[in-house]
N, C-alpha and C positions, 0 to 999 in steps of 0.2 A: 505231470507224472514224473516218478523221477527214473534217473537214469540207471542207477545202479544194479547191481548184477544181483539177481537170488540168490543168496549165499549159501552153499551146502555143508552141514554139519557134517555129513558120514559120507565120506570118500571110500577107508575101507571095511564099512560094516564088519566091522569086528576082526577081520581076516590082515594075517602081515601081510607083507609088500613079498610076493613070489614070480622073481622076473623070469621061470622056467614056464610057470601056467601062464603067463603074461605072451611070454613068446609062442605058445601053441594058437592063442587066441590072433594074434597077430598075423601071424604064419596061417591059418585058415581061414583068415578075413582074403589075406592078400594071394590065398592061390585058390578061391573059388573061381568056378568054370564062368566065363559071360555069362551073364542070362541068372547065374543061380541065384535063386533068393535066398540072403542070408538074414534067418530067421533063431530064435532064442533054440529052439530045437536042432537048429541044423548045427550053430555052435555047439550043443552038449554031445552030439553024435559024434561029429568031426575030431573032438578033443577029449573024448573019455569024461570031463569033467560034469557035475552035478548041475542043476539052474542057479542053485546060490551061489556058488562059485563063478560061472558064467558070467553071473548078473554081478557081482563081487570083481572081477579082474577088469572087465567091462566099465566098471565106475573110475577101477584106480586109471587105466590107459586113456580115459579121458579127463582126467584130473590133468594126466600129464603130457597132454598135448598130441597121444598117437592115433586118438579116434575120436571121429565126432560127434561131438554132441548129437542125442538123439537121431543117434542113426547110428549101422556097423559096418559103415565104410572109414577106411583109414584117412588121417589126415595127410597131407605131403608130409610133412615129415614121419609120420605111424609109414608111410609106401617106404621113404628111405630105409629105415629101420631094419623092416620086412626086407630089404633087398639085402645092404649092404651091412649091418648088425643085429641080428637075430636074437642075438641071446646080452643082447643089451649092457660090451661089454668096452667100446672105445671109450674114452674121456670125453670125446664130442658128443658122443649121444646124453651122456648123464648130464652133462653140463648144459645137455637141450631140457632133457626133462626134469633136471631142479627152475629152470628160467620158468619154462610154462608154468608149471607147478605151483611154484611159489609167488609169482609175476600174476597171476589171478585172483581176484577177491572174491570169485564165486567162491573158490575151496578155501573156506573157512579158517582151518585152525592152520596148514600147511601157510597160507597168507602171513596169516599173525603171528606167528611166529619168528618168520624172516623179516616182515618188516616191522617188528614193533617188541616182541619179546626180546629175543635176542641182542637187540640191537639196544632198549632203553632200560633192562632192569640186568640186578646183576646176576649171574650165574646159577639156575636153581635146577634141581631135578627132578625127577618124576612128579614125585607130589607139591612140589611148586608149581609144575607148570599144571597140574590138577587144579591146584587151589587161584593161579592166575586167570585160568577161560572160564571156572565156576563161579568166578568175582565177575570179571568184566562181561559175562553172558546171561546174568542171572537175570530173572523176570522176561528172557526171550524166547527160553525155551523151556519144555517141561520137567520135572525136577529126575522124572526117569532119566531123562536127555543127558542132563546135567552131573546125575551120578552115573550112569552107564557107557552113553556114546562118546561122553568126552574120553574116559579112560582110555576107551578102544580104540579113538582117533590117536589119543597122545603116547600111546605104546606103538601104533603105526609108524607116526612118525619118527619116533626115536629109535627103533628097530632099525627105523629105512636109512635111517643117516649114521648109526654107531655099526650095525653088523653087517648089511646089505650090502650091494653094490655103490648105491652113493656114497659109503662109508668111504669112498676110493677119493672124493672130492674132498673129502677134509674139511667139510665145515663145519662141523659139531664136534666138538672136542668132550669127550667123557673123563674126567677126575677119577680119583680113586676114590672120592665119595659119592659119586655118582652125577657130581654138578654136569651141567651143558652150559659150555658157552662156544662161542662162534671164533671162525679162526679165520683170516683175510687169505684172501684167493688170491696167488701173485702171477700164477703162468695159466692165463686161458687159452684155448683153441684159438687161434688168429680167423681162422674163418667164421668158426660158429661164434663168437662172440659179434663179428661182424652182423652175424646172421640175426643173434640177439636183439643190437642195435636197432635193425632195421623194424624189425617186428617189436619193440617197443615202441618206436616210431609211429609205426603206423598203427599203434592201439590209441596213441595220442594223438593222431591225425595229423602229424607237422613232418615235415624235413629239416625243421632246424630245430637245434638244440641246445641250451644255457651248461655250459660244463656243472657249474655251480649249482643249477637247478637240479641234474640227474644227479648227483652227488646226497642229494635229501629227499629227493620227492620216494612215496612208497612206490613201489613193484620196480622201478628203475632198477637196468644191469648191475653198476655198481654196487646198490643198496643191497640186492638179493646176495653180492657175491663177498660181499663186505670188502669191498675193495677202497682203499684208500684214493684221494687226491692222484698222490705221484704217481701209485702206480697205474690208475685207471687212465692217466693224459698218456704214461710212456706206452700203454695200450693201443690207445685211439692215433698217436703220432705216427707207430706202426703202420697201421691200416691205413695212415694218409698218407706214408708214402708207398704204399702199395697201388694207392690210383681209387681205394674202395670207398673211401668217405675224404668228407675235406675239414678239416680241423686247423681251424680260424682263432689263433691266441694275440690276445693282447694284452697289455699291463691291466686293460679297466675288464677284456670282457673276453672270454675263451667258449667257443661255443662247435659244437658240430654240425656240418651239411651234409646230406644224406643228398646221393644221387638218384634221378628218375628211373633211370634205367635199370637201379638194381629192384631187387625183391631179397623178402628174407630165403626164400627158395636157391635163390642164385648162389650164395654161399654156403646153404646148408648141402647142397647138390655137388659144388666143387671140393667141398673136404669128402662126402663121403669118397668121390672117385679121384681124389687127389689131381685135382684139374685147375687152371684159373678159372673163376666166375664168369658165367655169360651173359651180358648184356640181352635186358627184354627186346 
């Protein structure tokens, strides 16, 4: 049987990326009373908003890491969010929810795009990136699928990354003819990229890691953030002298070792409250 994730075509069923109805849903996940069941009803009453919309905000927040899967409880970082960025506005949070986001191969086109469009063809826009997932998806999906959902995916995401808040992250660069291409990330969050690290980490199951392997493998930190060589090492050299990873170079072999003791929690928990990370 194989391993691979279901992959989801429609994140956001037709609807942009609106981190204000994102944050009501968030905000009424995380101040329901103990006990209350949080049901598709109790969300539409709670939040004014409609079930499509619900079930709509609902898909994108777990695309992006703040609720989970089949279920409407927050994830640890969906609880951070709720406490300490509500309205989804520090650099560390976006730079959480491009990672999950993009760093998953269940969601679809958000995936292939970061790690494969972007990154191997050249600069195209709207209707290129139309006519590249109606090429590389055909015969998988139904031709409604194909003329409909991709449109609505692919105006999603390009909404979310040229006008949106992640517009703030800079990685989608829009032309005066409309082209997209990608722009390398040279100042990330010192914690939350740590926090990244670890939770790539442990999607791969290891604590060590080939500098040169995360540099090309898909959903890797780097690759998501298009981060070069030099600046990804002067990254991680940071963080090693900070005590949080250990970052092992040598002329044949540069690699990174992740600690027992941390979690990706421990750093995503000490940037929000501006604290050092605490040991499990």
């Amino acid at each position: 049987m194989s391993n691979k994730p279901r992959r989801k075509l429609q994140v956001s069923n037709g609807f942009y990326l609106d981190f204000d109805q994102l944050a009501r849903l968030i905000h009424t996940i995380a101040n329901a009373e103990d006990g209350q069941k949080i049901s598709f009803s109790f969300m539409e009453e709670e939040t004014g908003l409609p079930f499509r919309q619900v079930e709509n905000r609902l898909s994108m927040g777990r695309a992006m890491g703040l609720i989970v899967d089949r279920s409407l409880g927050l994830t640890p970082f969906g609880q951070l969010v709720a406490k300490y960025d509500t309205f989804f506005e520090s650099k560390g949070t976006l730079e959480s929810i491009h990672y999950f986001a993009a760093s998953r191969e269940k969601n679809l086109l958000w995936y292939d795009v970061f790690n494969d469009l972007l990154i191997n063809y050249d600069p195209l826009g709207y209707e290129g990136w139309l006519n590249f997932f109606r090429t590389s998806l055909a015969g998988q999906y139904s031709e409604r699928s194909l003329r409909r959902h991709i449109s609505e995916e692919v105006r999603f995401l390009i909404q979310a990354y040229t006008e949106n808040n992640l517009k703030k992250l800079g990685l989608i660069v829009k032309d005066s003819q409309g082209k997209l291409s990608r722009r390398r990330y040279l100042q990330p969050t010192p914690l939350v990229f740590c926090a990244i690290l670890y939770d790539y980490a442990k999607q791969q199951g290891t604590e060590l890691m080939q500098v040169e392997d995360l540099l090309q493998s898909q959903g890797s930190p780097p690759v998501l953030f298009f981060m070069g060589k030099e600046v990804f090492v002067a990254t991680v050299e940071k963080l090693h002298d900070k005590g949080y990873i250990r970052y092992e170079g040598t002329h044949d072999l540069n690699q990174l070792r992740l600690k027992e003791e941390y979690c990706p929690e421990s750093f995503l928990k000490a940037h929000y409250e501006n604290k050092e990370p605490v040991c499990r």
